[in-house]
C-alpha positions in Angstrom: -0.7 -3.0 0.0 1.7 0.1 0.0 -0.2 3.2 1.1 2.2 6.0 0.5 0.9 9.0 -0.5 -2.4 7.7 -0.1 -5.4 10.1 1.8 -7.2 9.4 4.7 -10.1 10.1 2.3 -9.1 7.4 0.4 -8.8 4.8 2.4 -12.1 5.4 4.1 -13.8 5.1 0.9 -11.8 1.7 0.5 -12.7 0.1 3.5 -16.1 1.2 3.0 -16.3 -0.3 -0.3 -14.1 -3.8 1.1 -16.9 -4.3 3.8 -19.4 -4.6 0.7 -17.6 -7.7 -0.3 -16.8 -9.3 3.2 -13.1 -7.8 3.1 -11.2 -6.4 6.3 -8.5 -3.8 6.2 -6.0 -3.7 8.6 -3.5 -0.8 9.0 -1.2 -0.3 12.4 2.3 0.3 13.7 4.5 -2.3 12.0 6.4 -3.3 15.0 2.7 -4.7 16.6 2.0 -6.1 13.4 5.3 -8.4 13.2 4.9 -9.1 16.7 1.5 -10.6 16.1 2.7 -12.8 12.9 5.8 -14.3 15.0 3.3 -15.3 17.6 1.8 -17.2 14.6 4.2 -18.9 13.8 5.2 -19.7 17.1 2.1 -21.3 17.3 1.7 -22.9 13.5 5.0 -22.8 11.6 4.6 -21.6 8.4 6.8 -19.8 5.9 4.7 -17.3 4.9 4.0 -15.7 8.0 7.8 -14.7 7.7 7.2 -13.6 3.8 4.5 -11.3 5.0 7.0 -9.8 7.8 9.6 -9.1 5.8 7.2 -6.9 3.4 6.1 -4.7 6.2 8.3 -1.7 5.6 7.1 1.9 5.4 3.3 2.2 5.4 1.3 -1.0 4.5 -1.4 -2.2 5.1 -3.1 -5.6 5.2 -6.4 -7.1 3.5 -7.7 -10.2 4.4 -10.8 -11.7 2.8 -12.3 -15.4 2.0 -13.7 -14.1 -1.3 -12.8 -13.4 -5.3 -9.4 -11.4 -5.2 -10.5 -9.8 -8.5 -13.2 -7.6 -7.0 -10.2 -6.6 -4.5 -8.5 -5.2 -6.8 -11.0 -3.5 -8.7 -11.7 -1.8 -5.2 -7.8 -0.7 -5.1 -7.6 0.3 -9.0 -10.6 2.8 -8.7 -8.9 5.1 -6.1 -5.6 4.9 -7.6 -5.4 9.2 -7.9 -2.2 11.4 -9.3 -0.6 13.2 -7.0 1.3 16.5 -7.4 5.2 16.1 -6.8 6.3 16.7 -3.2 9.5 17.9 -1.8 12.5 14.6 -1.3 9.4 12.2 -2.9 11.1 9.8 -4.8 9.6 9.5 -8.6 7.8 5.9 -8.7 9.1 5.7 -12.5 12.2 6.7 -14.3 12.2 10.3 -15.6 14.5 11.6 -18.5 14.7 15.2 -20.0 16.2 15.4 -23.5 19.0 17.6 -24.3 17.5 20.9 -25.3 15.7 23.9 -24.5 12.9 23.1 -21.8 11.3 26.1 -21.0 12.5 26.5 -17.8 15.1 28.9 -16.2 18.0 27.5 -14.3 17.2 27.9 -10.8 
């Protein structure tokens, strides 16, 4: 899971709510955490411990559980929060202004 932009405050309140359903988050340096999925599949070759590596860019984080994914993701919709526009953030969808007056002045 990407966790950009996401609050501490946030993520407490998901691993909180992914212990009630026998789920573990792990977040850490991604360096440590590619280290530890090579050592995998030193040990038990599999592809997808080198599909998981090659998503761990920026800040991620891992869940791992046994059970249904579907309550997962319930857990990850309900603090899915807007966010105010920061300074360089890149806009997650496209955003077009008509030709026209908007309101604003040109600065």
């Amino acid at each position: 899971m990407n966790v950009d932009n996401v609050t501490s405050k946030q993520i407490c309140i998901m691993r909180k709510a992914l212990r009630a359903v026998n789920a573990v988050m792990v977040m850490g340096k991604n360096t440590l955490l590619k280290c530890a999925l090579a050592e995998l599949n030193d040990s038990k070759p599999n592809d997808r411990y080198v599909k998981i590596s090659q998503q761990l860019v920026l800040n991620t984080g891992l869940i791992f559980t046994n059970g249904d994914l579907t309550e997962i993701k319930a857990i990850l919709d309900s603090q899915v929060r807007e966010a105010p526009a920061r300074i360089g953030a890149i806009a997650p969808a496209d955003v077009t202004i008509p030709a026209g007056p908007t309101g604003l002045d040109p600065k």
